[in-house]
PDB file of N, CA, C and O in Angstrom:
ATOM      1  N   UNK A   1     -21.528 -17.813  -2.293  1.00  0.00           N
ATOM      2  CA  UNK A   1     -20.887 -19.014  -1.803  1.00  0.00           C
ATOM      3  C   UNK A   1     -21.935 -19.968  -1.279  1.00  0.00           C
ATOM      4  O   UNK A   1     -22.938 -19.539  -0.709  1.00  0.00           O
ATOM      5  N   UNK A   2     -21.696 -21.375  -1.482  1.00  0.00           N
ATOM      6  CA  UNK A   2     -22.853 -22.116  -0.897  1.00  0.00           C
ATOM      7  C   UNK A   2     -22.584 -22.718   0.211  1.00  0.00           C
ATOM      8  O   UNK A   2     -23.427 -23.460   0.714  1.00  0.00           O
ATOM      9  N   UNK A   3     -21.328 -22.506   0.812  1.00  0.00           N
ATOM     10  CA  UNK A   3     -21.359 -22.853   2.229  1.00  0.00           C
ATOM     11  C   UNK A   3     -20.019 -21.494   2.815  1.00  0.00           C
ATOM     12  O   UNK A   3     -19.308 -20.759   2.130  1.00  0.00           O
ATOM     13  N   UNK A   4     -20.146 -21.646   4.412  1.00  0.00           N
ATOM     14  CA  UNK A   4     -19.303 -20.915   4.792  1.00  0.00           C
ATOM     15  C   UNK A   4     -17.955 -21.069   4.606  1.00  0.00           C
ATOM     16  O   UNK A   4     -17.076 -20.258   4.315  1.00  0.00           O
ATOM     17  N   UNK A   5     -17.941 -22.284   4.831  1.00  0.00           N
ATOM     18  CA  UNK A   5     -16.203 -23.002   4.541  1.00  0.00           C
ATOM     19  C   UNK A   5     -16.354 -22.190   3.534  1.00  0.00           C
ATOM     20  O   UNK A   5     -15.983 -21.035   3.742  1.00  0.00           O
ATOM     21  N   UNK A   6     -16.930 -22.517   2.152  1.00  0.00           N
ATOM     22  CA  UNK A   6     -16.415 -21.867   0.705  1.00  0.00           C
ATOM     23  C   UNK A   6     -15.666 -20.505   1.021  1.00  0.00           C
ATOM     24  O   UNK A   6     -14.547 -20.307   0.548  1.00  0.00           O
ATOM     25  N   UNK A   7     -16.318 -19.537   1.854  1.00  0.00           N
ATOM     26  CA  UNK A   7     -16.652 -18.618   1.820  1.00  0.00           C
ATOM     27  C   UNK A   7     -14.946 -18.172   2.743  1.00  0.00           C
ATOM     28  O   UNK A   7     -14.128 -17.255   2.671  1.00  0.00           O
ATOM     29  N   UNK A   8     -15.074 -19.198   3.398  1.00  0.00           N
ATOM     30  CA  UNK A   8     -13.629 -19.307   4.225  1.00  0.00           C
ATOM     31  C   UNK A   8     -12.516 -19.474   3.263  1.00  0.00           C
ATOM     32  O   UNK A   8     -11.446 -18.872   3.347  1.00  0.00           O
ATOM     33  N   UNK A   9     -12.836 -20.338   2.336  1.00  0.00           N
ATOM     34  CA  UNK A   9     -11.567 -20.951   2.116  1.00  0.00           C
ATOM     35  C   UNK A   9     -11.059 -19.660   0.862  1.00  0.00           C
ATOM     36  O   UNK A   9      -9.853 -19.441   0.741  1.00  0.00           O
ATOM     37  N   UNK A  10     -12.200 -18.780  -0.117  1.00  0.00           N
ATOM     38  CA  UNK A  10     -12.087 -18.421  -0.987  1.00  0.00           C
ATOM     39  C   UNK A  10     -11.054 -17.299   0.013  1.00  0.00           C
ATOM     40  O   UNK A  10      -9.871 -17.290  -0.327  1.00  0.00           O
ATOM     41  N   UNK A  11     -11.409 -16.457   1.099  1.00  0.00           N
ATOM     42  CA  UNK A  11     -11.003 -15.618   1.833  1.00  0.00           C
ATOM     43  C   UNK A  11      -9.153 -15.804   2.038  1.00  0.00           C
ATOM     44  O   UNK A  11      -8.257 -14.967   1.932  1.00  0.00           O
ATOM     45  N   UNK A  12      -9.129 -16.869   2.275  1.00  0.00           N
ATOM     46  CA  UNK A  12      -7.652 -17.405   2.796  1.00  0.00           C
ATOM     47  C   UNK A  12      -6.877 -17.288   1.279  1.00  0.00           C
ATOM     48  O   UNK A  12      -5.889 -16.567   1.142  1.00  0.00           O
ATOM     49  N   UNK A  13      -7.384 -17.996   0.287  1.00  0.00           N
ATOM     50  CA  UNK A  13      -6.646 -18.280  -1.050  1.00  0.00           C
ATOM     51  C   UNK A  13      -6.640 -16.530  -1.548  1.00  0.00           C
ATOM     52  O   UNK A  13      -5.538 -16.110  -1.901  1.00  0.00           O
ATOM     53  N   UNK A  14      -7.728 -15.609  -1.579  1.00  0.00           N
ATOM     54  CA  UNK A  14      -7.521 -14.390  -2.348  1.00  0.00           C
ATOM     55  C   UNK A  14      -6.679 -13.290  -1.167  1.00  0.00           C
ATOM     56  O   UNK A  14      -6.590 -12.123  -1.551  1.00  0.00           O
ATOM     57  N   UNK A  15      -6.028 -13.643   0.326  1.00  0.00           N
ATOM     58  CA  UNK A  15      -5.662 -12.856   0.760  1.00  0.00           C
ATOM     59  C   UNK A  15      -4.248 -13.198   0.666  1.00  0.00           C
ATOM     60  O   UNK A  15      -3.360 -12.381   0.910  1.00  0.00           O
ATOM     61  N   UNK A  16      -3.961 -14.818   0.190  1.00  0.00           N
ATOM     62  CA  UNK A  16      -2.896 -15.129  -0.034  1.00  0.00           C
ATOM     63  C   UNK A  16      -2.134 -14.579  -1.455  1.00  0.00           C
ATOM     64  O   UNK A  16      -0.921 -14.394  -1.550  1.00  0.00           O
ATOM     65  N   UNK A  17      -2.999 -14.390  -2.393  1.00  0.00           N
ATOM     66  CA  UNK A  17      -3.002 -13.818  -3.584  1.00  0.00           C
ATOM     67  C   UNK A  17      -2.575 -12.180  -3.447  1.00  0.00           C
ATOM     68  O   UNK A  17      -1.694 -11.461  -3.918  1.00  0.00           O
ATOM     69  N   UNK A  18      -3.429 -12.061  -2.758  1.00  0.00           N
ATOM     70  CA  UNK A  18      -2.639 -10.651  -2.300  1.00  0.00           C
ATOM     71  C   UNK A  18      -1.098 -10.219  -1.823  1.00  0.00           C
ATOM     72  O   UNK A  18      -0.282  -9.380  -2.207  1.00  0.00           O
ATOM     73  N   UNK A  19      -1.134 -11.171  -0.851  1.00  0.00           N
ATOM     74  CA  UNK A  19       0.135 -11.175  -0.048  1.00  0.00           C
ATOM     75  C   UNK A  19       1.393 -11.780  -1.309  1.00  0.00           C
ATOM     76  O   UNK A  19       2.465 -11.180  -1.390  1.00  0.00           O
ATOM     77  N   UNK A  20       1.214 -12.524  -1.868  1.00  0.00           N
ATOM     78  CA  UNK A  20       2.064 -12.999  -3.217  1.00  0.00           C
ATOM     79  C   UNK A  20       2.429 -11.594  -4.017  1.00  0.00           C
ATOM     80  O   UNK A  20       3.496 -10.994  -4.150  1.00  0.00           O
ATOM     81  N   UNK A  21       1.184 -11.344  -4.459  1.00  0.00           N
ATOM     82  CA  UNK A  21       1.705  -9.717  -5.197  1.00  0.00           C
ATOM     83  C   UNK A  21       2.272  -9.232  -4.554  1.00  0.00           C
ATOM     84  O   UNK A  21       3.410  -9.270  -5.022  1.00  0.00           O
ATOM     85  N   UNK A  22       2.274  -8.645  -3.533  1.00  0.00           N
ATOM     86  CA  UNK A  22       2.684  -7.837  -2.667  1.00  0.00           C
ATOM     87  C   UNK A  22       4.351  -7.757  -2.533  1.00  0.00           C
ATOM     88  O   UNK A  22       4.852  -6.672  -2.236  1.00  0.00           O
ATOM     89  N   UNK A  23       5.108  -8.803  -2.735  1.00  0.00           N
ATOM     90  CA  UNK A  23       6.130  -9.568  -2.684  1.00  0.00           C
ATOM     91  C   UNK A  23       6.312  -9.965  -4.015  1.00  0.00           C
ATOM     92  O   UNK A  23       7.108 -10.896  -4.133  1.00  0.00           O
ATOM     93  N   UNK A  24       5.805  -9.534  -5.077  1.00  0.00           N
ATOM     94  CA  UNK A  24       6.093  -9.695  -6.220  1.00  0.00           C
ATOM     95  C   UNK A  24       6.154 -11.243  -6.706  1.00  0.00           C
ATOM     96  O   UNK A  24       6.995 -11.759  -7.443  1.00  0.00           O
ATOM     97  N   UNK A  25       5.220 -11.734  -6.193  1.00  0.00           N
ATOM     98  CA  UNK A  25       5.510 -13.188  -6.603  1.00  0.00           C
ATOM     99  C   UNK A  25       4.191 -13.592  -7.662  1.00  0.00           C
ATOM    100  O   UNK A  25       3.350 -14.352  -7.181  1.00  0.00           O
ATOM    101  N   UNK A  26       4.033 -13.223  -8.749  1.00  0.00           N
ATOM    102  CA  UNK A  26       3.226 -13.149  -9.217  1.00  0.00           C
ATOM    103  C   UNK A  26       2.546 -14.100  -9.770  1.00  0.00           C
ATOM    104  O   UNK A  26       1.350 -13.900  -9.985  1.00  0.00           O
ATOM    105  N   UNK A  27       3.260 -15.582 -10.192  1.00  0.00           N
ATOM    106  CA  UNK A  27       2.893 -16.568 -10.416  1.00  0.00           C
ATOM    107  C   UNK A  27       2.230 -17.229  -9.100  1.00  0.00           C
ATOM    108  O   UNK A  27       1.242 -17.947  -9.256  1.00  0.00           O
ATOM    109  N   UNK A  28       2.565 -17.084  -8.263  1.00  0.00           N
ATOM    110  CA  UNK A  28       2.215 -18.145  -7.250  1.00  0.00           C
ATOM    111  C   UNK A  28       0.529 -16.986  -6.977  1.00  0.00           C
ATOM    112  O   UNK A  28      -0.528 -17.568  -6.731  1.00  0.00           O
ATOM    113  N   UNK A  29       0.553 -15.833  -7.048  1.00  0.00           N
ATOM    114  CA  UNK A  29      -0.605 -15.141  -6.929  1.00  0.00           C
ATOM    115  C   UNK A  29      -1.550 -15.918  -7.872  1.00  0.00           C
ATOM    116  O   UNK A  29      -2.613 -16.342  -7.419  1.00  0.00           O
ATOM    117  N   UNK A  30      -1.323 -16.056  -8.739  1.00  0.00           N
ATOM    118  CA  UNK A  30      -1.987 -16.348  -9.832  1.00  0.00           C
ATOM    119  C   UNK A  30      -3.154 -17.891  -9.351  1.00  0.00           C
ATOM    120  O   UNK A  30      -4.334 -18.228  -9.455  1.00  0.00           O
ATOM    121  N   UNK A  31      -1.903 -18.388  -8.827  1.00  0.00           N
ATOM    122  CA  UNK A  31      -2.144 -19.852  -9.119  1.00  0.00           C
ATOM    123  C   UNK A  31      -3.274 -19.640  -7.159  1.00  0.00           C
ATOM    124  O   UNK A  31      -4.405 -20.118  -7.078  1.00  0.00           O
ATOM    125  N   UNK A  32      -2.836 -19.145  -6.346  1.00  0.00           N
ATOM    126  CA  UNK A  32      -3.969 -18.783  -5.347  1.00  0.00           C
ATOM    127  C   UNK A  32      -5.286 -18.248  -5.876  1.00  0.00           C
ATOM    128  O   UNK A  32      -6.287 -18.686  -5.310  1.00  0.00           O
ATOM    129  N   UNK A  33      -5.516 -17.119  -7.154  1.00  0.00           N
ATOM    130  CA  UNK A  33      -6.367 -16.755  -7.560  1.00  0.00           C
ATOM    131  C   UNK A  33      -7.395 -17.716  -8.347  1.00  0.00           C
ATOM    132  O   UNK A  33      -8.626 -17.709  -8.355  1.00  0.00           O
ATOM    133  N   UNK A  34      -6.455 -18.553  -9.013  1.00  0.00           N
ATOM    134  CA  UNK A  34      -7.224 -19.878  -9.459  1.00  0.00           C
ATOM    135  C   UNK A  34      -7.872 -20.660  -8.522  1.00  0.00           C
ATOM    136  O   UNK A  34      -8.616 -21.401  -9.166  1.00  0.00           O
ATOM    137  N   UNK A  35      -7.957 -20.834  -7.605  1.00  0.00           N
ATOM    138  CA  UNK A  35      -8.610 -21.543  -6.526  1.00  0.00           C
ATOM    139  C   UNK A  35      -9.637 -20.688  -6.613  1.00  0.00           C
ATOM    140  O   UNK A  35     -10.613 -21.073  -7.257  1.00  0.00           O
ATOM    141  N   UNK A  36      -9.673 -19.109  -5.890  1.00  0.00           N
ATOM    142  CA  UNK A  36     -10.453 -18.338  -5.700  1.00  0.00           C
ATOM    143  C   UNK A  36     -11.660 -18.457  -6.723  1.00  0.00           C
ATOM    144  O   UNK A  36     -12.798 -18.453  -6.255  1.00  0.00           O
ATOM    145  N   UNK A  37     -11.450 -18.577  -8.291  1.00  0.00           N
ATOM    146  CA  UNK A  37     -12.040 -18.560  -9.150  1.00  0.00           C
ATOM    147  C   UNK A  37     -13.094 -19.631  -9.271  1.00  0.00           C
ATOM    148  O   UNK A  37     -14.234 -19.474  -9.710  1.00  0.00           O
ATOM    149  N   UNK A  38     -12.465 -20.917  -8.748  1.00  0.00           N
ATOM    150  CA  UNK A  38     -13.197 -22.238  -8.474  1.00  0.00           C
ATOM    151  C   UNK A  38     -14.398 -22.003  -7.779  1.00  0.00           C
ATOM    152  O   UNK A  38     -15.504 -22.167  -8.294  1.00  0.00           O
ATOM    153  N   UNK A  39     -14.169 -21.536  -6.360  1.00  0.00           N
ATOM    154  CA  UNK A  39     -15.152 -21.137  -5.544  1.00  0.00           C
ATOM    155  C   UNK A  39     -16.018 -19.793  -5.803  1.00  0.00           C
ATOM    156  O   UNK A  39     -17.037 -19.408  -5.229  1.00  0.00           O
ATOM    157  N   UNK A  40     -15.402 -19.305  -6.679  1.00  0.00           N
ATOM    158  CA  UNK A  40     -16.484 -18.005  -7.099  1.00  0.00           C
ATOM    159  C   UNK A  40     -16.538 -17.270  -8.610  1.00  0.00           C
ATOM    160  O   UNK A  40     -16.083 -16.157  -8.873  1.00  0.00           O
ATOM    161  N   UNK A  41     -17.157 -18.108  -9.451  1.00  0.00           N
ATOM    162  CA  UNK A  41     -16.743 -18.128 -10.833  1.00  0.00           C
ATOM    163  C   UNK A  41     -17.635 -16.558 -11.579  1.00  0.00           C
ATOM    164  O   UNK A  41     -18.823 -16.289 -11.755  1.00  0.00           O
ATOM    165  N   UNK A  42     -16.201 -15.733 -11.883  1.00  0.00           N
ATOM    166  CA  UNK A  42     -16.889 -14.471 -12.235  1.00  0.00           C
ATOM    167  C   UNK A  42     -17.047 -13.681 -11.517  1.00  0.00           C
ATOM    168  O   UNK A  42     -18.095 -13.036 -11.553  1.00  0.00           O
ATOM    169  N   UNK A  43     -16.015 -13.406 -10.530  1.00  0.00           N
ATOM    170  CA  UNK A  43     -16.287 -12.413  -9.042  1.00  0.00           C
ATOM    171  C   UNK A  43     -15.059 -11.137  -9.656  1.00  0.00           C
ATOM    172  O   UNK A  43     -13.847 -11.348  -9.706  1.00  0.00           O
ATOM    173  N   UNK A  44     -15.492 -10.308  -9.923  1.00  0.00           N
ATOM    174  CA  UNK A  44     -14.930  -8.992 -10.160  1.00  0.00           C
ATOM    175  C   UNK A  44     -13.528  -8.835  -9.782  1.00  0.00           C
ATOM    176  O   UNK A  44     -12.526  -8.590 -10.454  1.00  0.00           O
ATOM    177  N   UNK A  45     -13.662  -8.982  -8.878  1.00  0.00           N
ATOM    178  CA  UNK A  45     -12.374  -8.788  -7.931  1.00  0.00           C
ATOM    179  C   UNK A  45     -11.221  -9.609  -8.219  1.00  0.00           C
ATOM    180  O   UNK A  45     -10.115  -9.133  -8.477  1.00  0.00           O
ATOM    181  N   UNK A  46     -11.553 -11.180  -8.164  1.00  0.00           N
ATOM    182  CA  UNK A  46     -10.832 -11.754  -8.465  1.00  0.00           C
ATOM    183  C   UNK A  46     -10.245 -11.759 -10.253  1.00  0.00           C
ATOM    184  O   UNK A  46      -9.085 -12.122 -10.450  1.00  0.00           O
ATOM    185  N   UNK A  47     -10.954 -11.420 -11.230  1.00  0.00           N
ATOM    186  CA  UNK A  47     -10.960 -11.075 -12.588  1.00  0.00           C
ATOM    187  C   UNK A  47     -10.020 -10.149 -12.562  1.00  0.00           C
ATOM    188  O   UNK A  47      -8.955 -10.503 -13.067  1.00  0.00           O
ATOM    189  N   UNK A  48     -10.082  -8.759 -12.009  1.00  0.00           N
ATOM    190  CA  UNK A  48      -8.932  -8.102 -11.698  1.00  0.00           C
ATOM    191  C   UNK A  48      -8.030  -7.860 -11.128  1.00  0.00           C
ATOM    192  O   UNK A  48      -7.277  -6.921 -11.382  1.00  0.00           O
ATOM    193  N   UNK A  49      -7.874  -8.871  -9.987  1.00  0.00           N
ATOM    194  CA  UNK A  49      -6.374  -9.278  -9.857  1.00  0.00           C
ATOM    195  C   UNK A  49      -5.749  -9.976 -10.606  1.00  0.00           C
ATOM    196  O   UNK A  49      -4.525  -9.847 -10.637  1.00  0.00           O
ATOM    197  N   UNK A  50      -6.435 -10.974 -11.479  1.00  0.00           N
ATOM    198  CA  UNK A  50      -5.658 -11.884 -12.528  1.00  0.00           C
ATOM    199  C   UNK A  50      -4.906 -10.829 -13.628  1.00  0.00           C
ATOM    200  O   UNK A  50      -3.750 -10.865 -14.050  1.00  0.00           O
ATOM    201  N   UNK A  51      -5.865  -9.994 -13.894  1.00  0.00           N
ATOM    202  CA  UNK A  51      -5.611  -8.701 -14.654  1.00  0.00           C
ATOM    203  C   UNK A  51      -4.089  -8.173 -14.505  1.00  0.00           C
ATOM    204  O   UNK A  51      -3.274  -8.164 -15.428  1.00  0.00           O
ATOM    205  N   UNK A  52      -3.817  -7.682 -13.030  1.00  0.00           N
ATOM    206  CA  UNK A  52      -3.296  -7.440 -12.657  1.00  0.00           C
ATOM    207  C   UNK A  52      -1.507  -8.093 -12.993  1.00  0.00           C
ATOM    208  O   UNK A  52      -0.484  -7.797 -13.610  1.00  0.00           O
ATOM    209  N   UNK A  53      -2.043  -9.078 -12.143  1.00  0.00           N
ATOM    210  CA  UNK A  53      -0.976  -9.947 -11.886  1.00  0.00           C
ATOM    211  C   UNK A  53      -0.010 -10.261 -13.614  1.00  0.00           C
ATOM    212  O   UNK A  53       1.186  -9.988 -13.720  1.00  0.00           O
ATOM    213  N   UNK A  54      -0.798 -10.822 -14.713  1.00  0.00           N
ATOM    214  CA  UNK A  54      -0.656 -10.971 -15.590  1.00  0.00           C
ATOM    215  C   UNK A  54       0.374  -9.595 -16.061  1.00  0.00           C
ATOM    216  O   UNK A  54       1.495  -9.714 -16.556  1.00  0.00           O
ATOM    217  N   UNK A  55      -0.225  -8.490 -15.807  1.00  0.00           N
ATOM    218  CA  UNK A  55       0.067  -7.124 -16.391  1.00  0.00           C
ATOM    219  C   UNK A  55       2.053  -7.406 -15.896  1.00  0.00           C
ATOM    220  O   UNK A  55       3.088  -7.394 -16.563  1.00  0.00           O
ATOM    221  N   UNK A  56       1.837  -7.560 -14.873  1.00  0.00           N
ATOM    222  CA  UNK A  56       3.009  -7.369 -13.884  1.00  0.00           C
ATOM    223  C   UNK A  56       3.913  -8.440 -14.200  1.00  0.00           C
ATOM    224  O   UNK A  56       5.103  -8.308 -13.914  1.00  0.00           O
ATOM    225  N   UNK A  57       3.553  -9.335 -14.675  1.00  0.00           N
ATOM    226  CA  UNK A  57       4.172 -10.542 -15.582  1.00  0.00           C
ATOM    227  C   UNK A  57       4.606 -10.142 -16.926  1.00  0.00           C
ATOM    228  O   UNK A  57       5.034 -11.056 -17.631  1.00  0.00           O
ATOM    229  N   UNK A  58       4.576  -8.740 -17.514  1.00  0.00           N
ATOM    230  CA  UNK A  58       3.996  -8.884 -18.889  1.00  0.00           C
ATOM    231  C   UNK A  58       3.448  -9.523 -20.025  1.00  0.00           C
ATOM    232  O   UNK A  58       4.113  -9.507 -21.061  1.00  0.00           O
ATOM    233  N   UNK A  59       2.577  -9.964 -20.010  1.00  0.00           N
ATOM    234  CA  UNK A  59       1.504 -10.851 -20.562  1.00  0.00           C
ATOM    235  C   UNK A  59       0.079  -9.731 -20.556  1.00  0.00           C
ATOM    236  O   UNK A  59      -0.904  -9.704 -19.815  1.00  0.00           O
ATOM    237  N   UNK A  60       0.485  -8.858 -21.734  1.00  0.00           N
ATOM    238  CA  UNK A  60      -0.653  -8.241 -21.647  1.00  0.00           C
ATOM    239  C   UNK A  60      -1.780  -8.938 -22.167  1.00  0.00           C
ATOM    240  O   UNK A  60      -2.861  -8.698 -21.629  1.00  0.00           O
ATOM    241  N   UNK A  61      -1.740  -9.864 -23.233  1.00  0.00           N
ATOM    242  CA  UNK A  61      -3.118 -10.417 -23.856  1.00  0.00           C
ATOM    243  C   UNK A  61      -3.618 -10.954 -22.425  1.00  0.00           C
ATOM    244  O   UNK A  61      -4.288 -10.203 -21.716  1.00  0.00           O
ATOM    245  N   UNK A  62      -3.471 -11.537 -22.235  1.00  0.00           N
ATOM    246  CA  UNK A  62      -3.931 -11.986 -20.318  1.00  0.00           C
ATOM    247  C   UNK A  62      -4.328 -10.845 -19.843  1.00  0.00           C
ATOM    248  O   UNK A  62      -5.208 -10.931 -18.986  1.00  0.00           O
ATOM    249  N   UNK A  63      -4.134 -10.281 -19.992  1.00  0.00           N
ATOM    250  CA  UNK A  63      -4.147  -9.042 -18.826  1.00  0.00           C
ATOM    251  C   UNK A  63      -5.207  -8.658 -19.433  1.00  0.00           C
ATOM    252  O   UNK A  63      -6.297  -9.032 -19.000  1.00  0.00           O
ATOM    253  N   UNK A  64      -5.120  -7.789 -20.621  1.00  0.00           N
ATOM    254  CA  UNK A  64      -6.769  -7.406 -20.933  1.00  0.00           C
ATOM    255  C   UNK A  64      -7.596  -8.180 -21.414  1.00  0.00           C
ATOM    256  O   UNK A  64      -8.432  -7.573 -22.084  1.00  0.00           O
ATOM    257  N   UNK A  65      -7.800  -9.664 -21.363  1.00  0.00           N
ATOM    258  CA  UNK A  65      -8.854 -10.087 -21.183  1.00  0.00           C
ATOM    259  C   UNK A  65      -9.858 -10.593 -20.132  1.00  0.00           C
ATOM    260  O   UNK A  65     -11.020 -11.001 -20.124  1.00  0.00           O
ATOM    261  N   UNK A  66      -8.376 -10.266 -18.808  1.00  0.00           N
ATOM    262  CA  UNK A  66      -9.274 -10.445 -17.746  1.00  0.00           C
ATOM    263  C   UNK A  66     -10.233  -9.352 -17.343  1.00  0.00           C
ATOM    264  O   UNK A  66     -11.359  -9.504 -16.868  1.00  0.00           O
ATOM    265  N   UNK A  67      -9.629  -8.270 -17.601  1.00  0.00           N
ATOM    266  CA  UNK A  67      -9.998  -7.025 -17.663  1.00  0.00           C
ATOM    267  C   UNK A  67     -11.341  -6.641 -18.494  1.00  0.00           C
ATOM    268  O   UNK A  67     -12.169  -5.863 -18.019  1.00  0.00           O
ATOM    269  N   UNK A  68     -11.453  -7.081 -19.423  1.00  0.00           N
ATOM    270  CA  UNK A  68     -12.621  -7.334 -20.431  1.00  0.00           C
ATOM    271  C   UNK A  68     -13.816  -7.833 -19.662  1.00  0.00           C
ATOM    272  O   UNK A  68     -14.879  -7.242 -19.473  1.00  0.00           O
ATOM    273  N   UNK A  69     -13.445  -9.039 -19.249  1.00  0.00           N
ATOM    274  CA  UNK A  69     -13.926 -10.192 -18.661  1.00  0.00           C
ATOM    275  C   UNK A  69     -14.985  -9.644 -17.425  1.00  0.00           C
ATOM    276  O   UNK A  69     -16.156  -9.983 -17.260  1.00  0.00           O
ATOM    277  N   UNK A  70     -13.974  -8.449 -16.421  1.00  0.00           N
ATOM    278  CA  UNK A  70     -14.618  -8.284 -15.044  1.00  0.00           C
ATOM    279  C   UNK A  70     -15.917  -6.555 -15.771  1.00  0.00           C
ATOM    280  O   UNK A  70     -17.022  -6.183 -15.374  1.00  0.00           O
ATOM    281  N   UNK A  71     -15.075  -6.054 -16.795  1.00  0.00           N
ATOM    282  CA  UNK A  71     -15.837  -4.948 -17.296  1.00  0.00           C
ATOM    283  C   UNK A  71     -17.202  -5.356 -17.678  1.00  0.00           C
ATOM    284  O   UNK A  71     -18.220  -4.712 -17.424  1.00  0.00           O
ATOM    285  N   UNK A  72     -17.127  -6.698 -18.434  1.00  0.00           N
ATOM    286  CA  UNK A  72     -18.108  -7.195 -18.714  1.00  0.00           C
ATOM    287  C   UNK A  72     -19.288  -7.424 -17.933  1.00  0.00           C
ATOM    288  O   UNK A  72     -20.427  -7.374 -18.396  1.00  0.00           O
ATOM    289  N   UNK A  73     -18.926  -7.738 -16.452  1.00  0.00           N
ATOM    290  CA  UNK A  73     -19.834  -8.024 -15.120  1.00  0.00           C
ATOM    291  C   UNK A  73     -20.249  -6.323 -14.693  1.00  0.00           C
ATOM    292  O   UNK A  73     -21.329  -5.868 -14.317  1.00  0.00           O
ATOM    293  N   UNK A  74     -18.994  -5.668 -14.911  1.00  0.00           N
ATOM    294  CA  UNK A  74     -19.692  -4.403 -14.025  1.00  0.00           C
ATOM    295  C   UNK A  74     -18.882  -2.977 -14.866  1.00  0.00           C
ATOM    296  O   UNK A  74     -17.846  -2.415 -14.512  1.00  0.00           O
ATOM    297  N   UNK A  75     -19.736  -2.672 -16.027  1.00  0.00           N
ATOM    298  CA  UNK A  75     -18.865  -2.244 -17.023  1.00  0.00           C
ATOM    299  C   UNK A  75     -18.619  -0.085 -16.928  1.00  0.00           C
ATOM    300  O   UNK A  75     -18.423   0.766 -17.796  1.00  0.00           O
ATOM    301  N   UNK A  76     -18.767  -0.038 -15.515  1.00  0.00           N
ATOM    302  CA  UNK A  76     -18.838   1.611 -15.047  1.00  0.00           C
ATOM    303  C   UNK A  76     -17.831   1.362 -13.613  1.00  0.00           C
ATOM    304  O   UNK A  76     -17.654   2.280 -12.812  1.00  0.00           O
ATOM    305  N   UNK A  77     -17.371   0.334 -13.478  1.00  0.00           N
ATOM    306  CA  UNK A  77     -16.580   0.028 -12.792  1.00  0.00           C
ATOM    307  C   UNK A  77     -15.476   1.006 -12.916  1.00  0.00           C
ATOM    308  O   UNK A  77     -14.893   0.561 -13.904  1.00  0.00           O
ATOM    309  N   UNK A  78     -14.710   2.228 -12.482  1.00  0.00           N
ATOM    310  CA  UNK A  78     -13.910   3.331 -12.604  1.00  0.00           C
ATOM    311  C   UNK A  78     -12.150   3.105 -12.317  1.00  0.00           C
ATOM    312  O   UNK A  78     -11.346   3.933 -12.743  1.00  0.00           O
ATOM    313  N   UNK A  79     -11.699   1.828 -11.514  1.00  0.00           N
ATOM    314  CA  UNK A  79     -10.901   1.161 -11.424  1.00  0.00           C
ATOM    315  C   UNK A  79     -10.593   0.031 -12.050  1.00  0.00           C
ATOM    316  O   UNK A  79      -9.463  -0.450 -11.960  1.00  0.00           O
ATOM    317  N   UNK A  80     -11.700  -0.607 -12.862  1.00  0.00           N
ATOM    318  CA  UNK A  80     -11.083  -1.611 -14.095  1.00  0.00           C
ATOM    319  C   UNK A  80     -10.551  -0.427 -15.399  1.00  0.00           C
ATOM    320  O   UNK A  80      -9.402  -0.497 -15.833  1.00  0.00           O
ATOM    321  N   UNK A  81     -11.332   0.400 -15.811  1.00  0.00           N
ATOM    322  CA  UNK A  81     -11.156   1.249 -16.374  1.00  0.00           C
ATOM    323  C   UNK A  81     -10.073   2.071 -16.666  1.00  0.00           C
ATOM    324  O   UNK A  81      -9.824   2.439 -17.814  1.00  0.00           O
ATOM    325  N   UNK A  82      -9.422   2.377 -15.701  1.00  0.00           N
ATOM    326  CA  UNK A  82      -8.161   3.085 -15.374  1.00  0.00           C
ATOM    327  C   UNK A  82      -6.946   2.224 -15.536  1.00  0.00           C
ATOM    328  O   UNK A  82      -6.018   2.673 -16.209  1.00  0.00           O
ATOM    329  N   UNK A  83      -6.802   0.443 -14.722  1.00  0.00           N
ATOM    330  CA  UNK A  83      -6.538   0.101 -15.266  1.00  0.00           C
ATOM    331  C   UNK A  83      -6.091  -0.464 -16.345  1.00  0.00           C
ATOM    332  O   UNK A  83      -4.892  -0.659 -16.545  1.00  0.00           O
ATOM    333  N   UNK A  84      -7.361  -0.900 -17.443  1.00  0.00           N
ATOM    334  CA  UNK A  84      -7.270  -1.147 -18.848  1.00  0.00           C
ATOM    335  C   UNK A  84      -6.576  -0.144 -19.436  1.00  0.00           C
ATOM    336  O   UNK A  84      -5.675  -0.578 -20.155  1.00  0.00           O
ATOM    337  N   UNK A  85      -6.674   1.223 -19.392  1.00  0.00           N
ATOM    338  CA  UNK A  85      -6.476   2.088 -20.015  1.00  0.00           C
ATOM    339  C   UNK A  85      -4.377   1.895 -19.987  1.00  0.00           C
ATOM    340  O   UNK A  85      -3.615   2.117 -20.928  1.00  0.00           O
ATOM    341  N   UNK A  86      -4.012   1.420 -18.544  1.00  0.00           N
ATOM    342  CA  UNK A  86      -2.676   1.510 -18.740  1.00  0.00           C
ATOM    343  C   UNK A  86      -2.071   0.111 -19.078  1.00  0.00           C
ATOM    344  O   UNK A  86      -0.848   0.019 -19.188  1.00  0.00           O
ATOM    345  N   UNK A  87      -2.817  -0.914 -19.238  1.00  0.00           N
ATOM    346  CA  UNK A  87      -2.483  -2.225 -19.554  1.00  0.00           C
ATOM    347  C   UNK A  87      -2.677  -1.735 -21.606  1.00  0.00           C
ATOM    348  O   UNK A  87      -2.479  -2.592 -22.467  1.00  0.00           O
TER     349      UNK A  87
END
């Protein structure tokens, strides 16, 4: 992050993303995760919640390419993995 705010704001948008899933609201997760993505382009985490979220939407082509996407950054990762495997 290149400033703290960023670092703030990415925090607030991906815990909101959370809290959306959580509650099954999966679009509006989505659309918090997109922010997240702004401020941190290619962050694992956020790659696989999109993953996620998508999955839970059914929209698998979405789903495993986010999945692709975060394997790609960190590809022994044991929880993208497991995932993919059931997407």
């Amino acid at each position: 992050f290149k400033t703290v705010k960023n670092s703030q704001k990415f925090q607030t948008y991906f815990f909101k993303a959370l809290s959306e899933k959580a509650i099954e609201n999966y679009r509006v997760a989505i659309q918090n995760l997109e922010q997240c993505a702004v401020l941190a382009p290619n962050n694992v985490a956020v790659l696989f919640e999109f993953s996620k979220n998508y999955y839970y939407l059914n929209q698998q082509l979405e789903a495993v390419s986010y999945a692709k996407k975060a394997l790609a950054i960190e590809p022994n990762n044991q929880w993208l993995l497991k995932h993919l495997v059931n997407v």
